[in-house]
N, C-alpha and C positions, 0 to 999 in steps of 0.2 A: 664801761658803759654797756645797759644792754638794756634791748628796747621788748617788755614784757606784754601780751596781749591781755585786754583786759574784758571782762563778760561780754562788754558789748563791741569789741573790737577794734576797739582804739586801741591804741598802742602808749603805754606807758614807761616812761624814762626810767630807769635804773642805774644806779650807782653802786659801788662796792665800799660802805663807807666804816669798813671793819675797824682799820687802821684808825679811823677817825673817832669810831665807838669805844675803843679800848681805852682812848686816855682822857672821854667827857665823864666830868659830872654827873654822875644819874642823877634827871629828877625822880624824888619821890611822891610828886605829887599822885595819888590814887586815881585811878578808873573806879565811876562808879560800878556798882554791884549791880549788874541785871535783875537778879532776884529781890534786890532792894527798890529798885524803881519799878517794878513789876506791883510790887508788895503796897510801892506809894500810890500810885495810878486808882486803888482803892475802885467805887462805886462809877465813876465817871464812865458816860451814855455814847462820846461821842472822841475820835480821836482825829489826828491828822498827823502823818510822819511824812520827815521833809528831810531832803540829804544837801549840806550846803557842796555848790561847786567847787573841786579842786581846794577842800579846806586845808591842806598843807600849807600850799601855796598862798594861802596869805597870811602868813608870818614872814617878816624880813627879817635876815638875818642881820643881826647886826655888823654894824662895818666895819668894827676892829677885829670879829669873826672870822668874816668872807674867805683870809686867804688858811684857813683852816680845815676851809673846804674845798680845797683845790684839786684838780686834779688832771694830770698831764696825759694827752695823747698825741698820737705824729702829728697832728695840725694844729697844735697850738696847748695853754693850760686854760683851764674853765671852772670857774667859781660861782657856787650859789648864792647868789640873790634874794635866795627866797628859800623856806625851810625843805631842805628833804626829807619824805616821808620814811627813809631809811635810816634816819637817825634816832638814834636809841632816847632821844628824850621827846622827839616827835609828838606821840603820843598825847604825853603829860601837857605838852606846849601847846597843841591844839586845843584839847578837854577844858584847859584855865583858859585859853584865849575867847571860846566857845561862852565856858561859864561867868565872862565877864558880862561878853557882849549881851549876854540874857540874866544877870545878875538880878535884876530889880520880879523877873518874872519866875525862874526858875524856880523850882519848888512848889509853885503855886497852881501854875498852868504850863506848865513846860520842863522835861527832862531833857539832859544830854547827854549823850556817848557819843566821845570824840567828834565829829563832826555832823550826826545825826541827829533828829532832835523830834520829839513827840510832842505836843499839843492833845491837851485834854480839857472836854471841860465837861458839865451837866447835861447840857443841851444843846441844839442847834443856834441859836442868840446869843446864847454866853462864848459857844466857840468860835462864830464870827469876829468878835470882840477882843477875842485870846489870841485867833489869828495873826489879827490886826496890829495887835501887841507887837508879837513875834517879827514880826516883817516890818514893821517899825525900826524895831532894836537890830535887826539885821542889815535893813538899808543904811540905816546912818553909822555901820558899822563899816560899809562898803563890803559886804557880803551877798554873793547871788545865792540861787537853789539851781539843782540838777530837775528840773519841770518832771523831764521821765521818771526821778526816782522819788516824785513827791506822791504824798496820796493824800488827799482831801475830804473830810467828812466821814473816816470810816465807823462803822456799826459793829465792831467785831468782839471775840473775846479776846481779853488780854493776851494769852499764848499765843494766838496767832500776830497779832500785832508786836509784840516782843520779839519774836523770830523774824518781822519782816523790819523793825525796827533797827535789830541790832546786823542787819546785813544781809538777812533771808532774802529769799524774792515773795 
């Protein structure tokens, strides 16, 4: 275990789950293409990017799983409950868990990478609306947002918003 600092000074859990990665299943589910949802985002006036809280963390691992992911120190063994973001299919699990929960909108008025998510629309009215959407399908998802890492109404061009989208500040 080791406890990694993270931009804003939290401190984030680590695990070493090599052993663990070696003998899973890779999913192949694909990450979208930035240059592709860059390329989709097309004419639209008005954006909004929104980073969901701790999106690892809400996938459970399932319970015939759990002791898969064990792992022993002097005080005791300790098993995930909930997915680690150091596992090699992490990634993929969050992105389709993501693209479920925004299924009916995605494409339309909203892209995602991995737990990130953009909100586009024509103008200020329609993106209320798309908002609305968005936060909708998230709350009955049981999903929050990280407040600080959201931004609301932005005016910009795409590259910038792309770079602050996909993790930039």
């Amino acid at each position: 275990m080791v406890l990694v600092p993270k931009p804003d000074g939290k401190m984030r859990f680590c695990m070493n789950d090599r052993q663990l990665n070696e003998v899973s299943v890779r999913d192949v589910d694909p990450l979208p293409r930035m240059d592709d949802c860059i390329d989709f985002l097309g004419e639209a006036k008005v954006c909004s990017t929104l980073d969901c809280n701790s999106g690892y963390w809400l996938i459970p691992v399932a319970d015939e799983d759990r002791d898969q992911t064990t792992s022993v120190f002097h005080k005791g063994a300790y098993r995930y409950v909930r997915l680690p973001f150091n596992s090699s299919n992490a990634p993929a699990t969050v992105q389709r868990a993501i693209d479920m929960i925004l299924g009916g909108i995605k494409w339309k008025s909203c892209l995602v990478y991995l737990d990130d998510i953009i909100v586009f629309s024509q103008s200020a009215g329609e993106h209320v609306e798309h908002l609305r959407e968005v936060f909708t399908a998230l709350r009955g998802a049981g999903v929050s947002l990280k407040a600080k890492k959201c931004h609301l109404f932005r005016e910009r061009r795409w590259s910038i918003w792309a770079i602050s989208w996909a993790g930039g500040s």
